[in-house]
Each structure stands twice: as structure tokens, then as C-alpha cells.
ChimeraX commands (.cxc) that place a marker at each C-alpha (Angstrom):
marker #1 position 29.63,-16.06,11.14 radius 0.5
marker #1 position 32.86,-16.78,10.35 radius 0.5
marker #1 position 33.94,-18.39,13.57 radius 0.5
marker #1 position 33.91,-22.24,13.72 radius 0.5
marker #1 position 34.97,-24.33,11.16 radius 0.5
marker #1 position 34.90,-21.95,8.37 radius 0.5
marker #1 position 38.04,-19.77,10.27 radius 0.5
marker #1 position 39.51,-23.28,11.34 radius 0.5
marker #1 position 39.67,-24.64,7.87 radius 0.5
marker #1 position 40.99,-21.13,6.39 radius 0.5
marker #1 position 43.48,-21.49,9.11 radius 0.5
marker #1 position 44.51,-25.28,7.72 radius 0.5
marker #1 position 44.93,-24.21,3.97 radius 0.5
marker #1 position 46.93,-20.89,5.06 radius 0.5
marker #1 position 49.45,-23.45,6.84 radius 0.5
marker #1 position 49.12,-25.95,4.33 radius 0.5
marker #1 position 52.19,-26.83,1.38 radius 0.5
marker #1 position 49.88,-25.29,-0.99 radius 0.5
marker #1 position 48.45,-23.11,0.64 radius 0.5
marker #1 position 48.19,-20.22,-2.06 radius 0.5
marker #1 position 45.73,-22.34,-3.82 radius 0.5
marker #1 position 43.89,-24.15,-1.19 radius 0.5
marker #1 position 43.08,-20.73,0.48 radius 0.5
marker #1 position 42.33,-18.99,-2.98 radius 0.5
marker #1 position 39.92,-21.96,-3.90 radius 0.5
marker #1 position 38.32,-21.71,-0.07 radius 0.5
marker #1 position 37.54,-18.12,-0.55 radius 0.5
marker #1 position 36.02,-18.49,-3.97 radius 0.5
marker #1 position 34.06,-21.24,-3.05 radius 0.5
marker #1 position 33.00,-19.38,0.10 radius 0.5
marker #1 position 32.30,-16.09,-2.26 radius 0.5
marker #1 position 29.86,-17.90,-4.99 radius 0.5
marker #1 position 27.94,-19.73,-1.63 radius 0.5
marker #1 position 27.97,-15.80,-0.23 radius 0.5
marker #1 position 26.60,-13.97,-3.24 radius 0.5
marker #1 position 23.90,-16.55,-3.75 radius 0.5
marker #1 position 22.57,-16.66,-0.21 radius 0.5
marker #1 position 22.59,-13.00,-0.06 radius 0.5
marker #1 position 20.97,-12.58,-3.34 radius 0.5
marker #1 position 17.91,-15.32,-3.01 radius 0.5
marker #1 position 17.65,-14.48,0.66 radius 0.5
marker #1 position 17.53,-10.45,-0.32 radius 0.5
marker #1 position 15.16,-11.20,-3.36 radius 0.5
marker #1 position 12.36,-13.11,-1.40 radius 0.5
marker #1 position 13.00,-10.43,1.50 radius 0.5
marker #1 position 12.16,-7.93,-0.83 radius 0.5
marker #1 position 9.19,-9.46,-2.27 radius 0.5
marker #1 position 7.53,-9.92,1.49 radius 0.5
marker #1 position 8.00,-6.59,2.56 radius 0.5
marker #1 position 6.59,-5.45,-0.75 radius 0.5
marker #1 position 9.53,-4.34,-2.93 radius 0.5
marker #1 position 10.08,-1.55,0.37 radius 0.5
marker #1 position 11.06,1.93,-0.35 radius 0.5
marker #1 position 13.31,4.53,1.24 radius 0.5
marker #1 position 10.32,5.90,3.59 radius 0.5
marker #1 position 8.11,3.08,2.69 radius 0.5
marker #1 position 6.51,1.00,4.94 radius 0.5
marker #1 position 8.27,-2.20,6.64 radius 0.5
marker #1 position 7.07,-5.50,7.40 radius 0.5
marker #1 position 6.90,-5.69,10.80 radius 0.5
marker #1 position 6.55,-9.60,10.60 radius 0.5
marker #1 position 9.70,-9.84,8.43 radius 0.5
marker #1 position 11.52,-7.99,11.36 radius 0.5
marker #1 position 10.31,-10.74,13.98 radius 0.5
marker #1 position 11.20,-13.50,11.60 radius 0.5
marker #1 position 14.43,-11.75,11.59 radius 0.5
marker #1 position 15.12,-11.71,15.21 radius 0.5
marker #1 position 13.94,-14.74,15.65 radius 0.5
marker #1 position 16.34,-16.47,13.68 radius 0.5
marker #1 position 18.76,-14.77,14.99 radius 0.5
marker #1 position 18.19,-15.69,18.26 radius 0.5
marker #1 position 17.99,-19.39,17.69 radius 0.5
marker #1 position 21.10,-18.64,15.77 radius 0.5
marker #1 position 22.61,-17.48,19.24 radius 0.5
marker #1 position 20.93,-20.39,21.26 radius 0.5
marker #1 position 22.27,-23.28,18.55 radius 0.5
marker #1 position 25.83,-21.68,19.20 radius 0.5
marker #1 position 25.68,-21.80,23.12 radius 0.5
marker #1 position 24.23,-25.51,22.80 radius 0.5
marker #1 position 27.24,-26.39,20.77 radius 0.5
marker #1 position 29.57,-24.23,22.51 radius 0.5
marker #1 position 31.53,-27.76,24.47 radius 0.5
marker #1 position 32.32,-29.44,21.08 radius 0.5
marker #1 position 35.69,-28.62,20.83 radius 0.5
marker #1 position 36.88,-31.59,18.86 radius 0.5
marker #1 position 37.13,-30.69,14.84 radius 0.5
marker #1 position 34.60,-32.90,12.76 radius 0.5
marker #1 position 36.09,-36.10,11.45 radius 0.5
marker #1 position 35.83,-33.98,7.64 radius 0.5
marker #1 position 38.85,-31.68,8.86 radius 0.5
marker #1 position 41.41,-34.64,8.74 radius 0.5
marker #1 position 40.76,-34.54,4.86 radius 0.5
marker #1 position 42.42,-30.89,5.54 radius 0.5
marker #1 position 45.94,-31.62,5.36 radius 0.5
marker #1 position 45.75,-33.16,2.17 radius 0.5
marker #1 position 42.90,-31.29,0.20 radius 0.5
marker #1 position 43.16,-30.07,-3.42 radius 0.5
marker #1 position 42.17,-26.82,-4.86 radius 0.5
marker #1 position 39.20,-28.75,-5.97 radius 0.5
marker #1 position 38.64,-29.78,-2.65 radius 0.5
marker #1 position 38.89,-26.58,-0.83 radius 0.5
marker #1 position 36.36,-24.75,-3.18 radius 0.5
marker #1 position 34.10,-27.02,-2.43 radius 0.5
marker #1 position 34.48,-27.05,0.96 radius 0.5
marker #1 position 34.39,-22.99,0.80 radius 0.5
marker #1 position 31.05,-23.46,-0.57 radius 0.5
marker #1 position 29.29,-25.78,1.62 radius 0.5
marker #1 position 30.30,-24.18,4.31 radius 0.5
marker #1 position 29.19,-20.79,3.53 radius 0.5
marker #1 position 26.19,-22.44,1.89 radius 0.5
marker #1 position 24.58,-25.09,4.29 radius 0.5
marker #1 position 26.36,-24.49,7.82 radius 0.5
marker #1 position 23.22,-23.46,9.74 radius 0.5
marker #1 position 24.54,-19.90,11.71 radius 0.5
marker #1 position 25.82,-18.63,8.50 radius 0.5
marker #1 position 22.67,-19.48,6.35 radius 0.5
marker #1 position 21.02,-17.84,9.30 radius 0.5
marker #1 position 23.63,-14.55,9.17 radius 0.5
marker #1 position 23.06,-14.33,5.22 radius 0.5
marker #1 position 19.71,-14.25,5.23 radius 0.5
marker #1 position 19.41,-11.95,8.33 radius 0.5
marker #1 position 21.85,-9.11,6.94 radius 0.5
marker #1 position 20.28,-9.44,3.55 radius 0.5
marker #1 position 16.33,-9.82,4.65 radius 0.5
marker #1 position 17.44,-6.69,6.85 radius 0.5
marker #1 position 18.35,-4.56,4.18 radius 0.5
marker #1 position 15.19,-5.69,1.75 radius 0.5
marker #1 position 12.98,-4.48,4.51 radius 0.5
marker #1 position 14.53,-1.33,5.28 radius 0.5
marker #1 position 14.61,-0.27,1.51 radius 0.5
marker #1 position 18.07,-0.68,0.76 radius 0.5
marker #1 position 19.51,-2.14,-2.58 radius 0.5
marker #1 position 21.20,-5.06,-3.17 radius 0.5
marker #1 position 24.39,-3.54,-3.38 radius 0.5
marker #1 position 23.98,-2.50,0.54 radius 0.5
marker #1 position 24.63,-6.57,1.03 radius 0.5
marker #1 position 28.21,-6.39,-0.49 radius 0.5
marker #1 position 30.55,-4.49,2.62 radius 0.5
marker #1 position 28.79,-7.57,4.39 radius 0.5
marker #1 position 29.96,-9.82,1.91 radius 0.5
marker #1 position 33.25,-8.32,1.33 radius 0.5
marker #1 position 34.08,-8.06,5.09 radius 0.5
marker #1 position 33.20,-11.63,5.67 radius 0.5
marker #1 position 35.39,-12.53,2.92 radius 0.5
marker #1 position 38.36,-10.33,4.19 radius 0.5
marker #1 position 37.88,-12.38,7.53 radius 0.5
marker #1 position 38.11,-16.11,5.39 radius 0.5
marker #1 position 40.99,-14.62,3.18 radius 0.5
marker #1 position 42.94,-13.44,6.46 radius 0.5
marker #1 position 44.92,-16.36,7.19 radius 0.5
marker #1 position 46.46,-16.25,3.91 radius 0.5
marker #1 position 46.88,-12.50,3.57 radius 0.5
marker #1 position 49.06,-12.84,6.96 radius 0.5
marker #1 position 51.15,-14.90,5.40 radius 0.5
marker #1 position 51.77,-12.77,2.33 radius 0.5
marker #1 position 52.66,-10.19,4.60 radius 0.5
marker #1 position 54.33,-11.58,7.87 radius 0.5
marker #1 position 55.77,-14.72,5.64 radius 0.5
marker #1 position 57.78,-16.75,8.08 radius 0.5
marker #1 position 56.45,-15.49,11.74 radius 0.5
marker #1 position 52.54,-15.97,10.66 radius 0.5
marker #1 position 53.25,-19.56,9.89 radius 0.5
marker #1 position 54.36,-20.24,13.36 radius 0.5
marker #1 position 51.74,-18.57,15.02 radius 0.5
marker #1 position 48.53,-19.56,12.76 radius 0.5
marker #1 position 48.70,-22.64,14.21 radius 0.5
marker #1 position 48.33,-21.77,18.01 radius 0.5
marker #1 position 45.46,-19.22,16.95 radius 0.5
marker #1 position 43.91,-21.91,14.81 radius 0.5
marker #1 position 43.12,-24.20,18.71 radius 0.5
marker #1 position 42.54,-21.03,20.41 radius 0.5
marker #1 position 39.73,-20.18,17.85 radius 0.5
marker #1 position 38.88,-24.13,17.34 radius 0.5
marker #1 position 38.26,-23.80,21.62 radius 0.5
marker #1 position 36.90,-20.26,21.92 radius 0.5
marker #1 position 35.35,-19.99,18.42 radius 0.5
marker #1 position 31.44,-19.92,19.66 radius 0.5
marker #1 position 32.06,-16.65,22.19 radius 0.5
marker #1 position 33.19,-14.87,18.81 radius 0.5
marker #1 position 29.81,-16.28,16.99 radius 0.5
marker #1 position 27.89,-15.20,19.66 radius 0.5
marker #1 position 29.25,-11.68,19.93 radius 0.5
marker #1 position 28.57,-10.89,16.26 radius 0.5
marker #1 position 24.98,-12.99,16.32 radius 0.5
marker #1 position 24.51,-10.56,19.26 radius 0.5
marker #1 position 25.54,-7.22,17.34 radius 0.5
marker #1 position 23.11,-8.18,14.80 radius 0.5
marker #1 position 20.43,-8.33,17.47 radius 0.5
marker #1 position 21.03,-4.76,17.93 radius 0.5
marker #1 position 21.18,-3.70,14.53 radius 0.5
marker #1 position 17.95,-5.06,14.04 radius 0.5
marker #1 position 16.00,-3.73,17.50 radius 0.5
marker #1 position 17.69,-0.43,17.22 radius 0.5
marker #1 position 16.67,0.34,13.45 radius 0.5
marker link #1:1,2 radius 0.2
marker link #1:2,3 radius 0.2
marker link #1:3,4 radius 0.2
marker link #1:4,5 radius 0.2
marker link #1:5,6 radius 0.2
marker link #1:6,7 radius 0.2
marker link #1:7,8 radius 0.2
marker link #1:8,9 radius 0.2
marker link #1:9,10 radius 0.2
marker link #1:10,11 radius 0.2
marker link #1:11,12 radius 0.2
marker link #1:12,13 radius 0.2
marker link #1:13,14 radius 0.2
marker link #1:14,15 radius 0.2
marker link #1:15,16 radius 0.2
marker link #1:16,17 radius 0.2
marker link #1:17,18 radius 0.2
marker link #1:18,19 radius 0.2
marker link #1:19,20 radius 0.2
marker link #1:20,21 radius 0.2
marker link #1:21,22 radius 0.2
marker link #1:22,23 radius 0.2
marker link #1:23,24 radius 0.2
marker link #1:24,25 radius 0.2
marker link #1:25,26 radius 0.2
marker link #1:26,27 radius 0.2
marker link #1:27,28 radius 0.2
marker link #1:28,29 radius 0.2
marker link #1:29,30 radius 0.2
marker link #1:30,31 radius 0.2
marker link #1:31,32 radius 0.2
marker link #1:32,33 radius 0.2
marker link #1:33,34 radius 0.2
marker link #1:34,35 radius 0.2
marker link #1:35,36 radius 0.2
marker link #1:36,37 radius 0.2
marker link #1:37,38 radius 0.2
marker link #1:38,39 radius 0.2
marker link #1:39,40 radius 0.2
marker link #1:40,41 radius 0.2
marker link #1:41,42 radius 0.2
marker link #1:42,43 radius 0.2
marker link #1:43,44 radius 0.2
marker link #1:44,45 radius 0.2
marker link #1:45,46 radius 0.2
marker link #1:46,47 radius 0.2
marker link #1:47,48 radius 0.2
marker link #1:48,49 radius 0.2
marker link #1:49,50 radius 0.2
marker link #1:50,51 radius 0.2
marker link #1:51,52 radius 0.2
marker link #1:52,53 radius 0.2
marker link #1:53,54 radius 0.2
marker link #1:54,55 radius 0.2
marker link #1:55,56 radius 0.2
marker link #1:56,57 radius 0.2
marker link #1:57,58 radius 0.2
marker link #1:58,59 radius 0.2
marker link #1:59,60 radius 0.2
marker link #1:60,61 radius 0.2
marker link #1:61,62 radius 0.2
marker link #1:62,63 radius 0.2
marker link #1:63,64 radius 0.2
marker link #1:64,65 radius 0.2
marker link #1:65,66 radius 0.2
marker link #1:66,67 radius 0.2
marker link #1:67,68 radius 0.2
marker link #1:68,69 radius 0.2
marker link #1:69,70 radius 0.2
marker link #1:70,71 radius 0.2
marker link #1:71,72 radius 0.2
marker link #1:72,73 radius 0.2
marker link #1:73,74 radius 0.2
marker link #1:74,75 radius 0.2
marker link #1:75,76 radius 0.2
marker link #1:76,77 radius 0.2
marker link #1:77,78 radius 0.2
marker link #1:78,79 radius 0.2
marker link #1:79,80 radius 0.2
marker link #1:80,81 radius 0.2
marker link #1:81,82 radius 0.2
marker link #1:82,83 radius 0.2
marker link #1:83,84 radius 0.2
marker link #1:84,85 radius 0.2
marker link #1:85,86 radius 0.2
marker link #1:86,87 radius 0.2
marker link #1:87,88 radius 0.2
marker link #1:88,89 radius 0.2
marker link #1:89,90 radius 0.2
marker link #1:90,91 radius 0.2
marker link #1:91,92 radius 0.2
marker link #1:92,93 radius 0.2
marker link #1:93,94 radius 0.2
marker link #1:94,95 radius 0.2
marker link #1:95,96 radius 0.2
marker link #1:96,97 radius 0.2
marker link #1:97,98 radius 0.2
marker link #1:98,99 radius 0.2
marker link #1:99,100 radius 0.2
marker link #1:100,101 radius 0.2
marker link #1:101,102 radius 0.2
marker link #1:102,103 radius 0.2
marker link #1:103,104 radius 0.2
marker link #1:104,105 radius 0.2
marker link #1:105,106 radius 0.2
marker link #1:106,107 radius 0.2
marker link #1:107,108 radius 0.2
marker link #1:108,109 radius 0.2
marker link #1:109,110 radius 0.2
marker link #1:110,111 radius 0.2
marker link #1:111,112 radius 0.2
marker link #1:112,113 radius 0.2
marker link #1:113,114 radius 0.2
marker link #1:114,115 radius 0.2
marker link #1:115,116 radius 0.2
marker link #1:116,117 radius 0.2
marker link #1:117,118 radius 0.2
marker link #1:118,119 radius 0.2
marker link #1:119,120 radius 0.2
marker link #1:120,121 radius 0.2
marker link #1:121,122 radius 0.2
marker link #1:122,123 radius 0.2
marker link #1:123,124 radius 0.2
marker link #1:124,125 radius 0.2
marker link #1:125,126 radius 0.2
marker link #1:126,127 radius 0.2
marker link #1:127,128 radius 0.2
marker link #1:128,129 radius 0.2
marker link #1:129,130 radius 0.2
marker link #1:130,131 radius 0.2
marker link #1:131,132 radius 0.2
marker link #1:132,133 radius 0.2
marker link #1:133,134 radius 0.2
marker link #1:134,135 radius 0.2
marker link #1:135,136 radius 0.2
marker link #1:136,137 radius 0.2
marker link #1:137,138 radius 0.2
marker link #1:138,139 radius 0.2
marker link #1:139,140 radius 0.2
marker link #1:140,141 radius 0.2
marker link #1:141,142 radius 0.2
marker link #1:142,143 radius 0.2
marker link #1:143,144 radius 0.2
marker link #1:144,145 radius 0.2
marker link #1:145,146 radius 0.2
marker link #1:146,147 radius 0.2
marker link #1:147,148 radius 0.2
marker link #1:148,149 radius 0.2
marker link #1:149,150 radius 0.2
marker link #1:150,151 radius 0.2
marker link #1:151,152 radius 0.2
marker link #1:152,153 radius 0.2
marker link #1:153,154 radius 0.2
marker link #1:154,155 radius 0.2
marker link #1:155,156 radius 0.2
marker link #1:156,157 radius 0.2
marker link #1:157,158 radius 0.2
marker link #1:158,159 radius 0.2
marker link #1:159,160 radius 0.2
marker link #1:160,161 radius 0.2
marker link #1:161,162 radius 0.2
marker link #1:162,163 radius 0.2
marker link #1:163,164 radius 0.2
marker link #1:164,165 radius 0.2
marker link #1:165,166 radius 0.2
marker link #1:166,167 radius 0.2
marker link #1:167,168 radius 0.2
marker link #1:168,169 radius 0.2
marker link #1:169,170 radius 0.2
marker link #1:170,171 radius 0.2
marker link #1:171,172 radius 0.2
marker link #1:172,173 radius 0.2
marker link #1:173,174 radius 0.2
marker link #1:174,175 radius 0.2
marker link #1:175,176 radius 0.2
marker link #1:176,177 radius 0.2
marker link #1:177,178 radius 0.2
marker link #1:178,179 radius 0.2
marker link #1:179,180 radius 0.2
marker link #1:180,181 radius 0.2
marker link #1:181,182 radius 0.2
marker link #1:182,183 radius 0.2
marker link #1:183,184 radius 0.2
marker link #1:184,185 radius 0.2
marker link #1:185,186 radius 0.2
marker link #1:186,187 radius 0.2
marker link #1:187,188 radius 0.2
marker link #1:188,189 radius 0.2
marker link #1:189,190 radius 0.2
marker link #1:190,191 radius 0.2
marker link #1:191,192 radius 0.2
marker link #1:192,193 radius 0.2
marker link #1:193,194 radius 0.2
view
């Protein structure tokens, strides 16, 4: 999910003059888009299968829906997989604000179509099987850890992570959709196996 731009532009703000604020305001904004289409995406989830119960019954059709998306998830990745150049928006990178970067955390998380597709999988997932809404935050939480990790290697390997986020920034910018479809892929499983 977090593979693409969303890792790219982390990796931008970690190496960035300011990058203590850029990647602070990135992670919020990627937090509040997150929470919200968890929460929505959990709330209507739990409506359809009918407010589900440990025990209860599942929707079987909320399931398919499920793995459906998922799977178009996994073929719009593969289609995309050549585009290696960064959208013309990541120039705006080197020189974005705190305002900027919040924003940007947000839209991403919000509107980019595999992690719309993610949310609402992990969080429809969890409706149907009975689980609360609190289930949806390690998901949450994890992905955040992921956005925040470009930063947090700086805080703790200072000087060396700055010279190396770079070269791991165009190694994920070329190799980025083979991550995306590995974890599209384990949540295939999670939902045929359960």
C-alpha cells in the first residue's frame, strides 16, 4: 500500500532541509486520510454484513466484493508496473512546506486508487468477520510506521541514512509495484484462507 509514491515522497521530505516537519506533516496528513477511510469503509462494511457478530453469520457477497477489489488492485499495479518516471507533482517535492506535505499525506492516502482499495479491504474484512473497529488500528499503525520510516532512520542513523535514502528512494521509485503486489497478494490470502 505504501509502495509507490507515498514511500517515494516520504523518502523526499526525510532528505529534505526540513525534513522534521515535512515528514511530520506527511504522516499526519497520511494518518487523518487513514482513520477516515478505515472508519467509513468499516462502518458501511458493517452495515452490509448486518452489524456481524463473533459466530454470526458473514456476507458471503461482501467477501467476493472484497477479493475482487483486491484483485483489480493487483492487476492496476502490474499494468502500471513500467512507469518508472515520478509524476510531474514530485518536482514540487524539494521545495514543499509543512502545509504542503500534509496535504499531500492526505491525498495520497485518501484518493490514490490501491490504497483506497487496501483501506477498504482490511477494514470491510474485519466488519464482516465480526471484529471491532479497533481491530483496523495495528493496520493503521503499521502503515504509518512504514510512511514515518524514512524519518525515524534518520533520527537514529543521522548522517549514514541521509546518504543512503536517496539510492533506496530509485530503487523503490523502479521496483516499487513488486512490493505492492506482494502485500495486495498477502491480502488475497488473508481473505480466502479466513
Amino acid at each position: 500500500m505504501v509502495a509507490g509514491p507515498q514511500i517515494i515522497s516520504a523518502f523526499f521530505f526525510a532528505t529534505s532541509p526540513r525534513w522534521k516537519s515535512d515528514s511530520a506533516g506527511f504522516v499526519l496528513g497520511a494518518a487523518a486520510a487513514l482513520f477516515l477511510v478505515v472508519t467509513i469503509a468499516y462502518l458501511i462494511a458493517h452495515d452490509i454484513a448486518g452489524g456481524g457478530s463473533e459466530g454470526g453469520t458473514k456476507s458471503q457477497g461482501l467477501e467476493i466484493a472484497i477479493l475482487a477489489l483486491l484483485l483489480l488492485a493487483m492487476a492496476y499495479v502490474f499494468h502500471r508496473r513500467k512507469r518508472t518516471d515520478p509524476p510531474k507533482w514530485m518536482d514540487k517535492l524539494q521545495t514543499a512546506t509543512p502545509k504542503f506535505t500534509l496535504t499531500l499525506g492526505f491525498l495520497l492516502f485518501a484518493l490514490f486508487p490501491t490504497d483506497i482499495v487496501t483501506s477498504v479491504s482490511v477494514a470491510a474484512h474485519l466488519a464482516n468477520q465480526g471484529h471491532p473497529w479497533a481491530h483496523t488500528l495495528p493496520f493503521i499503525l503499521f502503515t504509518l510506521l512504514l510512511v514515518a520510516l524514512p524519518a525515524l532512520s534518520i533520527v537514529v542513523l543521522g548522517e549514514h541514512a541521509k546518504k543512503e535514502l536517496p539510492r533506496i528512494r530509485n530503487w523503490m521509485n523502479t521496483n516499487s509495484w513488486i512490493v505492492s503486489e506482494v502485500v495486495l497478494a498477502f491480502f488475497v490470502v488473508i481473505v480466502l484462507t479466513s
